[in-house]
N, C-alpha and C positions, 0 to 999 in steps of 0.2 A: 674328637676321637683321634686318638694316636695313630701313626701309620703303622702296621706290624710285618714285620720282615715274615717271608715263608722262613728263614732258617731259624726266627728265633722262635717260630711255632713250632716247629721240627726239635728243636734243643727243650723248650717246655712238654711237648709230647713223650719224649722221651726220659723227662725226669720225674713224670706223671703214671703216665699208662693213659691218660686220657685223650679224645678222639680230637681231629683235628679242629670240628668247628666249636667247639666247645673251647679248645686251647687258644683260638682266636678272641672267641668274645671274653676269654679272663683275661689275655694281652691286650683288648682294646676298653676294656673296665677300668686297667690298671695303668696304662699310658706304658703299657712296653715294659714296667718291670717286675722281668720270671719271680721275683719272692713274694711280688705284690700277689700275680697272678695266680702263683702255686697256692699262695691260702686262699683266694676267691675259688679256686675249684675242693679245697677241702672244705672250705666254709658250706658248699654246697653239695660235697658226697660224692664229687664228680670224678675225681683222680681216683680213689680206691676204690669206685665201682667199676670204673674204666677194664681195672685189671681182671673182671672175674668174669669177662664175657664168655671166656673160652669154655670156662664150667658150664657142667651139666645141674638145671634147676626141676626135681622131676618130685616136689614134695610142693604143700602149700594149702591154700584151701579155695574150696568153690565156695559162695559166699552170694547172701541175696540183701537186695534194700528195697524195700517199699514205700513209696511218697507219701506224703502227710495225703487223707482221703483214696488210696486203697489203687488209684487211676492210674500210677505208672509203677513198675518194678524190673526189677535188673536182678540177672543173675549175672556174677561173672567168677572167672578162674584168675587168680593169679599166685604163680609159682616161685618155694625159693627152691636151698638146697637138702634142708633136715627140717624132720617133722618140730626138732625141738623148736627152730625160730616161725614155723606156722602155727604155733599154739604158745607164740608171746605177743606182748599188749601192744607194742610197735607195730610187728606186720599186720596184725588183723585191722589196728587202727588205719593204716595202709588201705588195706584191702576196701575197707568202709569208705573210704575217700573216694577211691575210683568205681564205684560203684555208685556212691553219688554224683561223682562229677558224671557218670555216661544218664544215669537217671536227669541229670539238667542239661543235657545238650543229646538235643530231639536230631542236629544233624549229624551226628557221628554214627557210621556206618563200621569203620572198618579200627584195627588196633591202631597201625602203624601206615604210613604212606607205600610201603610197601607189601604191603596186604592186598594194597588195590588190585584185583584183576586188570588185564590191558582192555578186555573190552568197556569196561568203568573207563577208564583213559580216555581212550577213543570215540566214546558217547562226548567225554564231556569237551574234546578236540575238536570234533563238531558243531556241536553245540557253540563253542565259541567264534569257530572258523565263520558261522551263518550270522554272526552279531551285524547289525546296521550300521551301526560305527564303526566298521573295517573295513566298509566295503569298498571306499574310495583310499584306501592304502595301500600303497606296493607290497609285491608278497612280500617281501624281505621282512618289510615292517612289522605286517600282519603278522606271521609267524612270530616273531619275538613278542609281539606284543601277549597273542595268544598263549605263546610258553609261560609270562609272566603269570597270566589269569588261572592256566590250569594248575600252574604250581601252588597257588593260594588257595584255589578250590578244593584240591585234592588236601591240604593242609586240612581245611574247614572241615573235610569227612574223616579225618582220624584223628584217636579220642588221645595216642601221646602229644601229639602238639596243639592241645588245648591250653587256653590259659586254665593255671589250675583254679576251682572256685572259693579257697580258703587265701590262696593268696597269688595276687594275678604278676606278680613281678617273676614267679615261676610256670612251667611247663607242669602238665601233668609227668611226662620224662622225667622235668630235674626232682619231681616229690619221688617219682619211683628211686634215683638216681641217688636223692638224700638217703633214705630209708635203705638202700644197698650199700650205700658206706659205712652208715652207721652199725647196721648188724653182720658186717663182716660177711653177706652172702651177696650171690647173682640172685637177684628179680627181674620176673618176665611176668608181662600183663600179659596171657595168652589168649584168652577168649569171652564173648559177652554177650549174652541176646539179654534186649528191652522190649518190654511189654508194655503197650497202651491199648487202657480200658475201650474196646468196640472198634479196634483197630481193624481196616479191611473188611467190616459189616459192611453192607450198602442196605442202608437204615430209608426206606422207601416215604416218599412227603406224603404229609395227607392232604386228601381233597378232599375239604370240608365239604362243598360244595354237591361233588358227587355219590358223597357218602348221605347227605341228607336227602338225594335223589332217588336214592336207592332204597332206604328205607320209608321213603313214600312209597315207593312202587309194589311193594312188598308188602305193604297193610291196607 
């Protein structure tokens, strides 16, 4: 992988619209060269969606999927800018996608890593800080290493930086990301709740045992 200058990410950024780490991974895809790089981010919706973040996205549809055998379903929201492009066959195809992809991944909690609440953070900065395999490392260590772990965990609980499940070389991000360049709108996955069949029952065991006890006692 090529070395990438900050300034020749700054000079792609800028003849893009597209965000800094994104402008990286087209410059180190492409071994450093802007034309190489500028179609790897068209190729992938990324430079023209870049631009439309400032836009307001307040149309779209709420949309449901239900698993093969009835046991999981997803409602979720995702937003563009006109009703025209959330009642064509792109976005809903869109829509259907991330609806299936939160329907196959049971750990995704939240949209985006910035969703996280900080007590979510701080549960999981804990949790790591007490690992047994830190215990005999300096703090210094310890900390970085920790930062590592919760940076990947908290990746692991939100559903943009999922590999996506049609095609794992992309993000669920860059499908939203595609699908925003190509119809010339801002798209926002805004919100999701998942549904599992006897979720939070406390489904009681049986005691065989006791039960045929009882019905002795009784006759």
């Amino acid at each position: 992988m090529a070395a990438v200058s900050a300034q020749t990410v700054k000079q792609l950024r800028e003849q893009t619209g597209a965000g800094m780490m994104d402008c990286k991974k087209a410059l180190a895809a492409s071994e450093g060269d802007l034309t190489k790089a500028s179609e790897w981010l068209r190729q992938k919706g990324i430079a023209s969606a870049e631009k439309k973040v400032g836009r307001t996205a307040a149309e779209g549809l709420v949309s449901s999927y239900i698993h093969t055998g009835g046991r999981v379903g997803v409602l979720v929201e995702v937003n563009c800018e006109t009703d025209f492009v959330a009642r064509g066959e792109e976005f809903q195809l869109l829509v259907r996608d991330v609806a299936m992809q939160i329907a196959a991944c049971p750990q995704v909690e939240f949209v985006s890593t910035d969703d996280i609440p900080e007590p979510v953070k701080e549960r999981e900065k804990t949790i790591e800080m007490g690992r047994d395999d830190l215990a005999q490392k300096p703090p210094a260590i310890r900390e970085k290493i920790v930062v590592g772990r919760i940076g990947k965990r908290l990746k692991e609980l939100a559903l943009l930086d999922q590999p996506f499940i049609k095609d794992t070389s992309l993000s669920v991000e860059d499908r939203v990301k595609q699908t925003s360049g190509k119809l010339g709108e801002k798209i926002v996955v805004r919100r999701f709740v998942r549904f599992v069949l006897g979720q939070g029952i406390e489904v009681a065991a049986a005691d065989f045992a006791s039960e045929v006890a009882a019905m002795t006692t009784s006759s």
